[in-house]
C-alpha positions, 0 to 999 in steps of 0.5 A: 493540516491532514492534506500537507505531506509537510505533516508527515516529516517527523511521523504521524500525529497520533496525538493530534488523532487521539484528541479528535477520536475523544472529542470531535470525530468528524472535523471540517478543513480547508483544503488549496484546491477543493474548493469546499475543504472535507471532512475528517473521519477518524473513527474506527466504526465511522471509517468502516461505515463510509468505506461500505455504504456506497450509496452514500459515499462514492469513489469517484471522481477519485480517492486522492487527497492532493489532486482537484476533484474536476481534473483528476490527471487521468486517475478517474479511470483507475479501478480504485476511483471506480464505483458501481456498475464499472467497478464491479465489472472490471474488479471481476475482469482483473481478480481473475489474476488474483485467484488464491491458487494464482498467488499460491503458485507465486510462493516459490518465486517469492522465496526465491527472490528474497534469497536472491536479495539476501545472498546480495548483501553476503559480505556485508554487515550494513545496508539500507532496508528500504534501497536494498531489501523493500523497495526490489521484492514488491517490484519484482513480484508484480513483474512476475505476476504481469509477465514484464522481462527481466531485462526490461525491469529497471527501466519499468521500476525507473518509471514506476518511481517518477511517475508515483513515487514521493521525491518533490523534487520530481516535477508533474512534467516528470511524472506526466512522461513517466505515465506515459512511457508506461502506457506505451509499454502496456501497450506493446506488452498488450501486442505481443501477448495476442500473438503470443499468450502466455500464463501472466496476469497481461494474458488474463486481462486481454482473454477476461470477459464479463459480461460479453464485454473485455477490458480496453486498452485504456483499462488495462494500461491504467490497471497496469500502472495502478498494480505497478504502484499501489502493488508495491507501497504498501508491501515496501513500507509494511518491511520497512517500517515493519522492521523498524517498529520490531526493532524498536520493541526488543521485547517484541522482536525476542518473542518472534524470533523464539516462535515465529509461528506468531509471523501471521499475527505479528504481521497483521500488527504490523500491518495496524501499528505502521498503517502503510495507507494514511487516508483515502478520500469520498465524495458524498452521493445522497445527503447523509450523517457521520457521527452527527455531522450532516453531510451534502452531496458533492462534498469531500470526505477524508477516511484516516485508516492510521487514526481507525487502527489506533481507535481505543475503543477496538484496540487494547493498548492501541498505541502499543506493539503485540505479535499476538494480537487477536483478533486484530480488526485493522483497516490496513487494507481497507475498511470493508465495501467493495474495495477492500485491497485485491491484492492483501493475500499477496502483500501478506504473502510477501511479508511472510518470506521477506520478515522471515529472512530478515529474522533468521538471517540477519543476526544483530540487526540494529538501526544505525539512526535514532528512527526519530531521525530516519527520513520519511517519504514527503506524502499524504497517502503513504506513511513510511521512510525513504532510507533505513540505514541497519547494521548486522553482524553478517548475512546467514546462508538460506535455511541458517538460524539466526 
């Protein structure tokens, strides 16, 4: 089933999908807790349709596959479970920490915190890509971004794994406490920057207004977590399984490291090739079809950008890897409508440093497993590993060719 992250333990499905997009589009399933299933919309044209025609298809109560509509465990106030007029209000309040010469001005701070990470590994020639490398740049770059200290980064990166991360082990009561402790901590975030402002996204948020009005406490607290966690998936498995789908195609890897000049490229392929995002889900507004499929208000619609991002009829060769692709009209970031991703510029500015260093500083860089073996997160949401072993032959000076 679509919903069960047990779906997901050896990869995605793409020949289930392939079938679905020649043969049924839009698919009816049942789910354990919405009580009339959803649909399926697996199409690249049917998926960009319901992501930007949000009078028929809205975000709220939320857009998460494995959380009942009528209890939404305090996501329905996140600015991704927002529709019209309160997500274009806060969507403007929280931009203005995104503006391009904002993230422009994190480049250096980037750069620097990828050497960090690399000069980390000098000496060895093993490490795991994901605990290693991935999994610190995104989180440190959102705390750089927020203004949380360094001495405080290990506690909020410890909360941030419980309380969204993918381990089955971690209970709801873990997760619940987590969120909590985060809460707490946005709020004396919040406390300390009214006394003392400072140039940090916090700053921006507490001073923002639209419209006469400024954001809550409870808005910023929910936009706090949501950065924590959705600021650092997507970049985390883009570098993960970025790196291991280049390693899987030799010939690919070759091509850019003689020319990285192609990087731009070759990460917006990555980007469609791993599809970090699996699916989001809507709920339908006003009676509507998909692809001939009449739809009610109230029920459950499930958009699959991993299915949209290997579409034959957008995509040459959809199944196969090119770090020239162009134009590349992947769905990574959402298909369109108002809630194409607020931070894709800075997850593309964070692959950029991070792909480059991993190209030019780790000379005879190989897996360790088969990556048919490689253990994948245990999702519904997010596709990507949880351990990457790779070997190297040693790691390069800053500014060395590897």
């Amino acid at each position: 089933m679509i919903h069960d992250p047990a779906t997901y333990r050896h990869g995605v499905p793409y020949d289930h999908l392939r079938e679905l997009r020649a043969t049924a589009p839009v698919t009816h399933h049942d789910h354990p807790v919405w009580e009339d299933g959803y649909w399926f919309v697996v199409r690249h044209a049917d998926v960009g349709r319901v992501s930007r025609e949000v009078k028929y298809f809205h975000n709220a109560p939320h857009p998460f596959l494995d959380i009942d509509p009528g209890d939404s465990q305090g996501s329905s106030g996140l600015l991704i479970s927002l529709d019209a007029p309160e997500h274009y209000k806060m969507r403007s309040l929280v931009s203005r920490g995104f503006t391009p010469k904002r993230v422009a001005d994190l480049e250096g701070a980037i750069r620097r915190r990828v050497d960090a990470l690399m000069d980390n590994l000098v000496g060895r020639d093993r490490c795991d890509l994901v605990e290693d490398l991935a999994l610190w740049l995104p989180l440190h770059v959102i705390a750089d971004l927020v203004g949380v200290p360094e001495p405080d980064r290990r506690q909020v990166f410890a909360w941030t794994e419980t309380a969204f991360g993918f381990d089955p082990a971690v209970t709801q009561q873990d997760k619940t406490l987590a969120a909590m402790a985060m809460y707490a901590y946005a709020e004396e975030m919040c406390r300390e920057r009214q006394e003392h402002p400072r140039d940090d996204l916090m700053s921006v948020l507490l001073a923002a207004e639209v419209d006469g009005e400024k954001l809550t406490q409870m808005q910023i607290d929910l936009f706090f977590l949501l950065l924590q966690s959705a600021g650092s998936e997507t970049t985390r498995n883009l570098i993960t399984s970025g790196t291991v789908a280049l390693l899987q195609h030799p010939d690919q890897l070759a091509r850019l490291r003689d020319d990285m000049s192609l990087l731009p490229a070759a990460i917006e392929e990555l980007l469609r090739f791993t599809t970090p995002v699996l699916h989001f889900a809507r709920t339908v507004a006003q009676d509507v079809e998909v692809a001939g499929q009449p739809m009610r208000p109230g029920e459950r619609v499930v958009i699959s950008y991993v299915s949209a991002n290997r579409d034959e009829t957008v995509f040459d060769d959809p199944d196969g890897l090119d770090v020239t692709r162009k134009p590349n009209p992947h769905v990574s970031f959402g298909a369109g409508g108002p809630h194409y991703c607020l931070g894709a510029s800075l997850a593309r500015l964070e692959a950029q440093a991070m792909f480059e260093a991993i190209l030019t500083r780790m000379p005879g860089l190989e897996l360790v497993d088969d990556p048919a073996t490689l253990p994948r997160l245990h999702s519904n949401l997010v596709s990507g590993f949880s351990h990457v072993d790779v070997r190297f032959d040693a790691v390069l000076p800053s500014g060395a060719a590897a």
